[in-house]
C-alpha positions, 0 to 999 in steps of 0.5 A: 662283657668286659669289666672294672676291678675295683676297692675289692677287687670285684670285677663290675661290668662296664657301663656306659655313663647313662646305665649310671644315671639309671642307676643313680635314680634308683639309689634313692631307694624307691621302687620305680616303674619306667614312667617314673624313671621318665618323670624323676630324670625330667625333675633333675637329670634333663638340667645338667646331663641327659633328658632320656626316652622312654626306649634309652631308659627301659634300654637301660634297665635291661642292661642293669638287670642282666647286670644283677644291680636291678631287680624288676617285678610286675605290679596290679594298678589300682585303676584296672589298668594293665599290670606294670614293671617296677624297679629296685635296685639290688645291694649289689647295684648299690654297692656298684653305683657308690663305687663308680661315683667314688672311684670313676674319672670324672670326665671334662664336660664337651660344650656342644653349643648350637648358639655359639656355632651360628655366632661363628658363622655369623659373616653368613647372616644378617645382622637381625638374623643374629640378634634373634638367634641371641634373644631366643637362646636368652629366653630358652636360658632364662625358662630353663632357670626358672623351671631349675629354680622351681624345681629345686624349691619343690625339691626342698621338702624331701631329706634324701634329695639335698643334692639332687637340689644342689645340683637344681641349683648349680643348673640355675646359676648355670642357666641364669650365666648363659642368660646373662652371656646371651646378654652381653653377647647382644651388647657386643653385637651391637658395639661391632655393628657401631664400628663397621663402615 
């Protein structure tokens, strides 16, 4: 595997951005299990990066197990249930995720944007068409606030997630904007529809 020198010269393998955000969940300090894992990026990461599958994540930490930067035991559970695997991350892991969120490039986000794709195209739909398109995208923004607003209030009462709130917050002024694009975009629509012959 190849690898990345960094600060000290220590050779890191390289990981994709998504072994990160595993990593980063880890950081927190708690011993997680997969489902956890699952539930704590559906919290915060879903808003602004990745909403992963069960498989992307347990992926994930095998990676960073064989890594070193996790380690990983099996647990009884109180219910009877079958026994599970939890997650820690190593001093090594913490060394590794501090290093890559202070040295790594930070890479431009790509807007991959399905609305703004069928606006494009909109020479091929009817004029109804495109302003159902433009309600349902403002309507699937404006949940997605609400749900980065709740979040984020629920999120206040623990210290060490001051900036994972931030972030829920970034994601609701991010998600009240596209909102409000969705908003304007319907007035345009209806500004080019009044000066068509």
């Amino acid at each position: 595997m190849s690898g990345a020198k960094s600060g000290g010269d220590v050779e890191r393998p390289a990981l994709p951005a998504t072994s990160w955000a595993v990593l980063g969940l880890l950081s927190f300090g708690e011993e997680l299990s997969g489902y956890d894992l699952k539930k704590w990026a559906d919290w915060s990461l879903r808003f602004f990066y990745w909403s992963p599958s069960f498989s992307q994540i347990y992926g994930e930490l095998k990676r960073l197990e064989n890594a070193g930067y996790v380690t990983s035991r099996m647990v009884a559970q109180e219910t009877g249930n079958r026994d599970k695997r939890v997650y820690r991350i190593t001093d090594e892991g913490m060394e590794a995720v501090r290093a890559w969120a202070r040295e790594a490039p930070v890479e431009p986000p790509v807007l991959k944007h399905g609305v703004m794709l069928r606006l494009w195209l909109g020479h091929l739909l009817e004029p109804e068409q495109m302003r159902e398109v433009l309600a349902r995208h403002r309507e699937y923004a404006e949940t997605m606030r609400q749900r980065a607003e709740a979040d984020a209030e629920g999120g206040r009462a623990e210290e060490a997630w001051a900036y994972p709130v931030l972030t829920l917050k970034w994601a609701e002024r991010y998600y009240a904007s596209e909102r409000d694009l969705a908003d304007a975009m319907l007035a345009d629509l209806e500004e080019l529809e009044r000066r068509r012959p």
